[in-house]
N, C-alpha and C positions, 0 to 999 in steps of 0.2 A: 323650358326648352321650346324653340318655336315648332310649328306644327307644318311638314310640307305637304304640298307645295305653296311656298312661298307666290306673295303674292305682289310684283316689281312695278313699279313704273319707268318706264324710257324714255327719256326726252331728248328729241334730237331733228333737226329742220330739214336733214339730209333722210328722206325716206330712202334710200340705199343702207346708208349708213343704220337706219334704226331697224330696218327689219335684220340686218345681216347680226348685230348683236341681239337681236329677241332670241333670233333661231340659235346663238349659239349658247342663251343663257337656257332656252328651254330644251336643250339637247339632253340631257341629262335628268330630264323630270322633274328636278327638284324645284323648279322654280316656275310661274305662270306669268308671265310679261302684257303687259299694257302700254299701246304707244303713243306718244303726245308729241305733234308737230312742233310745237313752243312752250316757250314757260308759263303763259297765257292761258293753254289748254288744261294743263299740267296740273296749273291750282286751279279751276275749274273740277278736275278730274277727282283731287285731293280736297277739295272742298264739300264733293258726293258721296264719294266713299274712302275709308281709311285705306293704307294699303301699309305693307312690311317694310319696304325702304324704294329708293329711289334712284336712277342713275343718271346724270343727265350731262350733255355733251356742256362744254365750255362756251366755243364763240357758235351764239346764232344771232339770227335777226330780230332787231329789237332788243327782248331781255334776253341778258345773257346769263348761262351758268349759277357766277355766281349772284347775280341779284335774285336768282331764284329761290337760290337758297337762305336768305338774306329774309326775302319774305315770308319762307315758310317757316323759318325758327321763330317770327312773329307770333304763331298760333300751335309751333310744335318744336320743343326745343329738344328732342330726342329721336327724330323720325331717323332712319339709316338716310344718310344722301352724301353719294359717291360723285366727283366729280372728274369727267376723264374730256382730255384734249389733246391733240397735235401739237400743239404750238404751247408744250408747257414751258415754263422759266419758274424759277426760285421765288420772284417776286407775286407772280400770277398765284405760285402753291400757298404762298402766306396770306394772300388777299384769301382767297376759296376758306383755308381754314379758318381765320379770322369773322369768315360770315357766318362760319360754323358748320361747314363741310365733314364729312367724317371722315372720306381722305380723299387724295387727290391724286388722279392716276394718267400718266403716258399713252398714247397712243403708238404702235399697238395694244391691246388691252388681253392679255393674257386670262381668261378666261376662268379658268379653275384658281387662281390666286384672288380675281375679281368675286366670284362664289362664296370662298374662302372667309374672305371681308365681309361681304356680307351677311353667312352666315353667325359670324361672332359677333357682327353687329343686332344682329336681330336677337341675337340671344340675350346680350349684355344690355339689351334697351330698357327693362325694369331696374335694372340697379341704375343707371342715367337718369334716369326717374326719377329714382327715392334721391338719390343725392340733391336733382334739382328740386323736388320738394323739400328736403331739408333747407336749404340753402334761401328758398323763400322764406323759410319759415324764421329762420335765423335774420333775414332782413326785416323781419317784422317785427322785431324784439325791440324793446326801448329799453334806454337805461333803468327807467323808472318803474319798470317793470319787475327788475332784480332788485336793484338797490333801493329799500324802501324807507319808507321815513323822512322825514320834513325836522332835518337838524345842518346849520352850518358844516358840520365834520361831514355827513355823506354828501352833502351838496360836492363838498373836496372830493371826496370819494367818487362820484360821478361824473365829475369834470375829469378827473387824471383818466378814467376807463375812455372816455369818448376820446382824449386826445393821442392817449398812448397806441390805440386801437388803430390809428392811420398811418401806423408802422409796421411793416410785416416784419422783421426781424430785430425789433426792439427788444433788449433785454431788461427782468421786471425782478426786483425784488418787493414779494409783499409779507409785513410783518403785523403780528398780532395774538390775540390771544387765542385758545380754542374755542371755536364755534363762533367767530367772529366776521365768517364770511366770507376767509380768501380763497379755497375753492371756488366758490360761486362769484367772485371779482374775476378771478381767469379766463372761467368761461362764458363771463361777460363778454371779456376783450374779444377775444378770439369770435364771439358768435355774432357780435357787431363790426369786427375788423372785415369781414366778406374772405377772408383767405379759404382756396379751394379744397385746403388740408382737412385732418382730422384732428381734433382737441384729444392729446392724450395725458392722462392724466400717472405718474408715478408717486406712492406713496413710501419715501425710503427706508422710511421705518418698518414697514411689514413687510420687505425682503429681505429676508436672511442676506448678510454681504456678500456669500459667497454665491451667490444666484443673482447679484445686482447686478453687475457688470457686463453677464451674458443676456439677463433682461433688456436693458441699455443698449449694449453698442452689440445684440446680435455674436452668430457663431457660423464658423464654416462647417462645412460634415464632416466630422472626425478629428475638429479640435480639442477634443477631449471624450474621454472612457463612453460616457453616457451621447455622446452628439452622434446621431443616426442621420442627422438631415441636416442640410442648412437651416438658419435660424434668423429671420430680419427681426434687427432690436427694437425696442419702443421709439428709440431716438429715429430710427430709419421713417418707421409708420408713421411719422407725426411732421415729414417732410411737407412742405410748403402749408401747414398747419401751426399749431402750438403745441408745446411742452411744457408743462407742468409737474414739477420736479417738488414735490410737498412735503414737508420734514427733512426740510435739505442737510438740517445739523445734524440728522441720523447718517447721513454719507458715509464711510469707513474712507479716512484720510486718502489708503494707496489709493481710490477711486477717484479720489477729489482731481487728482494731476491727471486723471483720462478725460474727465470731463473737461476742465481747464483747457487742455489742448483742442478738443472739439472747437470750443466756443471759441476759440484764437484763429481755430482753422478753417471752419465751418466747414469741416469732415472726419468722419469716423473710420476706423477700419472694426470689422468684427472681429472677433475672438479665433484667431487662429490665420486670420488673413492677411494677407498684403496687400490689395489690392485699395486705396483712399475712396469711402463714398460721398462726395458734396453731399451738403445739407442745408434746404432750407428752411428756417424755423423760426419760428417767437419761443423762446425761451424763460418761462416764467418760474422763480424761484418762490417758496413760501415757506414760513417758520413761524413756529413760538417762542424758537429761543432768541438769544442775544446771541449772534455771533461773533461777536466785538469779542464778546467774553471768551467764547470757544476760541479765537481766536489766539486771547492770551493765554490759554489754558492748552497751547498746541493742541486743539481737535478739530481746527480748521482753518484751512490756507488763506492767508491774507488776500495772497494776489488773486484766488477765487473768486474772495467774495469781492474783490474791485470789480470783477469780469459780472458778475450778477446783479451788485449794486449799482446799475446803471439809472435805472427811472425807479425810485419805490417809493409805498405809502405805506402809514401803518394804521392797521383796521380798527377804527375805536370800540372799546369794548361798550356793551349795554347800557351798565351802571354810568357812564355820563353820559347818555341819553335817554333818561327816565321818559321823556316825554314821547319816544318812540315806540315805547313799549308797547302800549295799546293800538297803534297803528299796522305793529308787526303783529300780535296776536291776533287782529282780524285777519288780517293776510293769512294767516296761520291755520284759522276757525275754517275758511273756504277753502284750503289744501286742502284737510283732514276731510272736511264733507265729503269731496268728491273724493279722495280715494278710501272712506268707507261707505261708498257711495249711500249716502245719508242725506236727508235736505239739510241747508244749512241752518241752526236754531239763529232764536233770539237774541241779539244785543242790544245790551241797555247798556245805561252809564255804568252799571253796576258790576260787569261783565269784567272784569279787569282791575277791578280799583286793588282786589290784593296783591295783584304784582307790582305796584308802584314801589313800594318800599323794599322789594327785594335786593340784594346787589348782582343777580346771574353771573355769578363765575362760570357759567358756561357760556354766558353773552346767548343767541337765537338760537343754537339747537338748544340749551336747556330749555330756552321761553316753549320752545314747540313741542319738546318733550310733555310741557306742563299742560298743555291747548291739548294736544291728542288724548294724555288721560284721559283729561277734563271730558274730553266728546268719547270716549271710550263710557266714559259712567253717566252719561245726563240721558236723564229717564224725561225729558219733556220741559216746556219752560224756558225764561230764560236762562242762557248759558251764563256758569259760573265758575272762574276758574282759578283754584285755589293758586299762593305760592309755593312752592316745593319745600316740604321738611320743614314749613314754620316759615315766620316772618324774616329771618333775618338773614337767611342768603347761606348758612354756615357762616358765617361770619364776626368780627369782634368790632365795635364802635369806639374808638377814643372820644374823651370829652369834649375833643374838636372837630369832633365830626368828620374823620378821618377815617373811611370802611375797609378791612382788611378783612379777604375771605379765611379761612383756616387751609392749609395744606399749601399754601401759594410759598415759594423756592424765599430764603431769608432777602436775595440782592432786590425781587421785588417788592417786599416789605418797606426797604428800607429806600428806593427807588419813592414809593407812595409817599412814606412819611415827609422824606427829605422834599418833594414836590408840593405839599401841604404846606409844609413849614415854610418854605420860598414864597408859596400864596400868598399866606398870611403876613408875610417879614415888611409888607408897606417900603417906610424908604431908609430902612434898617441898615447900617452897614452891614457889610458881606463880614467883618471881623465878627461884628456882634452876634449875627447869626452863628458864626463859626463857635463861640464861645460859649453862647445858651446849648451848642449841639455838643460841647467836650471837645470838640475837632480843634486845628488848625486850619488859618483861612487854606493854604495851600487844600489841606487834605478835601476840604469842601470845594473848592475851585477842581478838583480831580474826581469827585464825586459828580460832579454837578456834569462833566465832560463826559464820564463813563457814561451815566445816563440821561445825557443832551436835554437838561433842562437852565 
């Protein structure tokens, strides 16, 4: 809460005009006034001592208004500054905001309305703040920063984020395995896109269905038994931001056709409403399932997923990136340090050599789960960090060298296999293969489409 008497600058070339608004800002106590002939003086004045906010006339001699204001978001991009004139128009209001004005006021200047502004502006200036230091902070951010590892497939993976990113209302579908990073590819996008929003994130599996919809598109007061207040939904708060809609095959179908129309209309109404709210959003979908399949299996709208499957990638899992492994594990070792605020130990060569031959079915969070142990138990030394549960991932080896985790769903098993065996087929006809597998060429040509190999 600001603390009065506030403490104002005036700026105005007309010393009738600036004393007559000091005397009528300081009528009331609440406020202490400072007067500056020009914008000249102004940031002189502003350049010695801080002060609460700022009011300053439009047209004077020399700088005017708004180049004042113009300057001083150079050095202060939150300070209150009000800009008021005689001779407003529409156009002159859009320039003033533009320089970054906080608003722009008429002549007369209605006094206690003026106050008013002021005072929400002084008050609201730390959260202006933390935004615009967010916002720095997210310009700082480099791809390479998230997406780690020196492998062709992230090279992909960090290309589609930088490109897709220069679209604010691009819709993404990202598919993959768990723990394979599409949470942290969203909030890539979104924190390199510069959009002024908030990244919100929904996970549709751990809302109950009957709670998703009012999470989602929001409730009026007294849309139903339990609604005591209005309610804005995730989809609302994530306006000129991103959505990330995660486990989107957990959706409960009636829901799928509310969303659907959003994304057709780019507006919602709440729960109990009539009233349409525009919306504008990046809309990011993420899954481990196949939805092709859910698809044929009626537990998910076709014309949906066309509205979602606009730009996707799909996350490649660990295990065909052995050579990453080590690269993420240090990544991983200097997390951990700092948030058990530990110095960070030792690495050698030898630091990692047993996770090479793992196969992570959890793809990075298991790898990290296995790094945090690891610094949870090391008593000194270099670090050393076993693989999880033995060398072999959970996992079974054919004599082809084919790795299949244990508990993975049968269409992914046989996804693997069939993609081994096409590896290996050289310049095999498609019959013959069809024939070593018991199949029909057709049934394998139908195979090979389900799972776009």
């Amino acid at each position: 809460m600001y603390q009065s008497p506030l403490h104002l600058l005036v700026v105005d070339d007309d010393p009738l005009e600036g004393r007559l608004l000091k005397a009528n800002l300081e009528r009331l106590g609440k406020v202490h006034v400072d007067l500056c002939s020009s914008a000249k003086e102004a940031l002189v004045a502003l350049a010695r001592a801080p002060c609460d906010g700022l009011v300053t006339d439009l047209m004077m001699a020399g700088t005017d208004g708004i180049e004042l204001i113009r300057r001083i978001r150079e050095t202060d991009a939150s300070l209150p500054a009000f800009i008021i004139t005689a001779h407003a128009t529409l156009a002159r209001a859009v320039d003033g905001i533009r320089a970054g004005a906080t608003d722009f006021l008429p002549k007369p200047v209605n006094i206690d309305a003026l106050l008013a502004l002021i005072e929400r502006a002084v008050t609201e200036r730390p959260v202006r703040e933390e935004v615009a230091r967010r916002l720095a902070g997210r310009e700082a951010i480099r791809v390479e920063q998230v997406i780690i590892g020196s492998h062709p497939l992230l090279d992909q993976v960090r290309g589609f984020a930088e490109h897709v990113s220069r679209i604010p209302t691009v819709r993404l579908l990202l598919t993959g395995e768990s723990g394979t990073g599409k949470s942290a590819l969203a909030k890539l996008v979104h924190d390199i896109s510069g959009s002024p929003g908030r990244f919100v994130e929904v996970n549709c599996a751990a809302i109950p269905g009957s709670l998703l919809e009012s999470e989602l598109f929001g409730h009026e007061k007294g849309a139903f038994t339990d609604a005591g207040q209005l309610k804005r939904g995730l989809i609302e708060l994530a306006h000129e931001g991103t959505l990330l809609l995660d486990e989107i095959g957990a959706m409960p179908l009636e829901l799928q056709g509310k969303l659907l129309l959003f994304l057709e209309r780019q507006e919602i109404r709440r729960v109990g409403g009539t009233q349409p709210i525009p919306i504008t959003v990046r809309v990011i979908a993420a899954t481990n399932d196949d939805l092709r399949q859910l698809v044929r299996e009626r537990r998910f709208r076709l014309d949906l997923l066309y509205r979602l499957d606009v730009a996707s990638i799909n996350m490649p899992p660990l295990r065909e990136m052995p050579a990453v492994v080590p690269e993420l594990a240090a990544r991983f070792v200097r997390e951990v340090a700092a948030q058990q605020q530990r110095p960070e130990p030792e690495i050698t060569d030898d630091s990692f050599v047993a996770l090479m031959d793992y196969a992570w079915p959890g793809n990075a969070r298991e790898l990290r789960n296995a790094v945090e142990r690891a610094m949870i138990f090391h008593a000194g030394g270099a670090l050393r960090v076993p693989a999880p549960a033995g060398t072999d991932g959970g996992s079974a080896v054919n004599g082809s060298g084919v790795r299949v985790e244990f508990w993975l769903s049968l269409d992914e098993v046989e996804r693997r296999y069939l993609d081994a065996t096409l590896a290996q087929a050289g310049n095999r006809q498609m019959e013959e293969i069809a024939q070593s597998l018991g199949i029909s060429r057709k049934t394998l040509w139908e195979k090979r489409r389900r799972y776009g190999l």
